[in-house]
C-alpha positions as MATLAB code, in Angstrom:
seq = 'XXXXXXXXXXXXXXXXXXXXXXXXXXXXXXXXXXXXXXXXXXXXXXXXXXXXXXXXXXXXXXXXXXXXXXXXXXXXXXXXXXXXXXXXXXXXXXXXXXXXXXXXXXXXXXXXXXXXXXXXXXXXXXXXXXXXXXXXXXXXXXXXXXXXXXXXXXX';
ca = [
      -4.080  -15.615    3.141;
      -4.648  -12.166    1.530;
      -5.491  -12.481   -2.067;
      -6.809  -10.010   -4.065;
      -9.658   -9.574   -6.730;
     -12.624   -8.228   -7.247;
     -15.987   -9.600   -5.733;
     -17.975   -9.837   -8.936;
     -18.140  -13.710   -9.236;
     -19.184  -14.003   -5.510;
     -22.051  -12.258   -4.875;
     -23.731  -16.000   -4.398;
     -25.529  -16.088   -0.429;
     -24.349  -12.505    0.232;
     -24.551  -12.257    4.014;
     -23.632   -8.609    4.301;
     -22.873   -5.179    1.806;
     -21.220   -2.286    2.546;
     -19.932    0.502    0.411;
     -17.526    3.085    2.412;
     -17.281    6.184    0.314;
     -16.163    9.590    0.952;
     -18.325   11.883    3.007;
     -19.463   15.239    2.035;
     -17.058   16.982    4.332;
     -14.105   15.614    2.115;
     -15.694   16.696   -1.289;
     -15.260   20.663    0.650;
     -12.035   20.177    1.580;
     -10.585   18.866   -2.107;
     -12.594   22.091   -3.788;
     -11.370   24.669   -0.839;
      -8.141   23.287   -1.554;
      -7.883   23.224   -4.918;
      -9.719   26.951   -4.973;
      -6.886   27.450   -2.800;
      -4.639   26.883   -6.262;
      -6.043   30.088   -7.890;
      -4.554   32.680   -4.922;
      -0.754   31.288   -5.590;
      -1.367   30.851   -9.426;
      -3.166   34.542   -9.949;
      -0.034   36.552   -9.840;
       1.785   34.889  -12.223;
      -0.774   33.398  -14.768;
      -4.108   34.917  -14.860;
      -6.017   32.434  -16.760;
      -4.226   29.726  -14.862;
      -6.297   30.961  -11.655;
      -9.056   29.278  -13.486;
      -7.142   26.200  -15.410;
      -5.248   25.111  -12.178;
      -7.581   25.092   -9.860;
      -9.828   22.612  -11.968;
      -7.557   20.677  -12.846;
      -6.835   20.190   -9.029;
     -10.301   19.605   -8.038;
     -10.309   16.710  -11.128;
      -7.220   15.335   -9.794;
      -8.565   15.388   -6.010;
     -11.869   13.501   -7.314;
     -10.210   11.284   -8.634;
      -8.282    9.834   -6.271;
     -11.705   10.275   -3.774;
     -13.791    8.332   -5.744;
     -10.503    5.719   -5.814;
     -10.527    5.740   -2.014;
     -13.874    4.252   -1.736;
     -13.896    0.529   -1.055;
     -16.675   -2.480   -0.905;
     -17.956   -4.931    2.004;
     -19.001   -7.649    0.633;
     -19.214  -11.107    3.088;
     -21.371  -14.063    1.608;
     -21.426  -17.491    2.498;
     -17.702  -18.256    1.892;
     -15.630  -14.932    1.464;
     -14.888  -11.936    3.378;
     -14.159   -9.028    0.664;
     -12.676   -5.929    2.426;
     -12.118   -3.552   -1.151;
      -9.765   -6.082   -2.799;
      -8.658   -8.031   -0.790;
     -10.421  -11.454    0.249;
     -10.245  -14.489    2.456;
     -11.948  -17.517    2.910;
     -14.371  -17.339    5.450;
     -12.947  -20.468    7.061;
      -9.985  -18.922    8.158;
     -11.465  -16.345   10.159;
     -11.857  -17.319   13.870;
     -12.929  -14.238   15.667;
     -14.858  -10.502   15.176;
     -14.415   -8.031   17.300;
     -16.512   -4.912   16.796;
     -14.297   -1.625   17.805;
     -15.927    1.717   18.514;
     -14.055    4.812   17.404;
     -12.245    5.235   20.722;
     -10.955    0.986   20.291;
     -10.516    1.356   16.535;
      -8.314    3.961   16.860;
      -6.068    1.673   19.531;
      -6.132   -1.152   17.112;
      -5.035    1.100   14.198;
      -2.101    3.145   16.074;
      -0.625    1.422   19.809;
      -1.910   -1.800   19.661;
      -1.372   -2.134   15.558;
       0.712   -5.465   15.213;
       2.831   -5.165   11.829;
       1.882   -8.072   10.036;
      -2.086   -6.637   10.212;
      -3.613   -5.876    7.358;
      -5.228   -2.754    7.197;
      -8.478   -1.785    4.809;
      -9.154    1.938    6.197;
     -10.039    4.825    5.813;
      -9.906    8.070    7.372;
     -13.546    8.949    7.150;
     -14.713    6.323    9.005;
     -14.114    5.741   13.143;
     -15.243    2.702   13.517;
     -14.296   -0.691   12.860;
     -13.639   -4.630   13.128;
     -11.023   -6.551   13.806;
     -10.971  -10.124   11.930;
      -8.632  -12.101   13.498;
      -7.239  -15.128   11.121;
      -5.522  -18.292   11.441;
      -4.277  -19.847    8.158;
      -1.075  -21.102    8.626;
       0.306  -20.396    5.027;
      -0.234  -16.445    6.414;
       1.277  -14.654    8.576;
      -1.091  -12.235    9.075;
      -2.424  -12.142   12.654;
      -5.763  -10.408   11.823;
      -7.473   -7.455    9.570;
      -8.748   -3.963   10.770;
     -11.640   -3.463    8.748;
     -13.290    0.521    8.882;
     -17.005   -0.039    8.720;
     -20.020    2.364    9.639;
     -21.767   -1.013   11.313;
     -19.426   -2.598   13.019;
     -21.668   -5.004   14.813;
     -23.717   -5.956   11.900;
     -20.479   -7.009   10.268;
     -19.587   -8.966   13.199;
     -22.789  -10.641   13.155;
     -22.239  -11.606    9.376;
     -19.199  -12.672    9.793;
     -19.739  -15.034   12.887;
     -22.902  -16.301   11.971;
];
């Protein structure tokens, strides 16, 4: 079952840590965008070419710092960002490549999935689950290690 909550109590027999944050390349693109905000403002509001754009830029940070999420498997949870399940319930780890993760995330996505991804990041895993007070067939998981988060969660 998907619950959520935050890891903070469990970091007891931590098997495996990840922290998936925004790269670089998506820190340019929120300030060319937002400098973008100055050319349409300019014309109309001088000192606005200046106010909008950083206001923008603190609005796009925001919400990239709130797209990073936390790994976290120990000896009896898998955390993926908020959500968590018992590591019981899991009964098989597939690591995907970029070229499989993106078949598991778009033609071969079953509905009831749950996704944790994000754009930033090709590769994944895909935790399938069998609790039978949930629905949910399995998780796609974006990871940077995909086989080292197999391994921890198998093992």
């Amino acid at each position: 079952m998907v619950r959520m909550n935050s890891p903070a109590s469990a970091t007891h027999g931590v098997a495996y840590v990840e922290k998936l944050s925004p790269t670089i390349t998506w820190w340019f693109v929120g300030l060319f965008l937002s400098s973008m905000t100055a050319a349409m403002v300019y014309p109309v509001w001088h000192i606005g070419a200046i106010v909008v754009p950083a206001v923008v830029f603190a609005l796009a940070a925001f919400w990239l710092v709130s797209m990073g999420a936390k790994i976290l498997v120990t000896d009896t949870h898998f955390y993926a960002g908020r959500a968590h399940i018992e590591r019981s319930y899991i009964t098989e780890v597939e690591p995907l490549d970029s070229d499989a993760a993106f078949q598991a995330r778009g033609p071969q996505l079953d509905a009831r999935a749950f996704l944790m991804i994000r754009p930033w990041v090709k590769q994944a895993v895909r935790v399938h689950i069998n609790d039978p007070a949930d629905p949910t067939p399995y998780w796609v998981v974006s990871t940077k290690r995909p086989a080292a988060l197999a391994r921890a969660l198998s093992s």
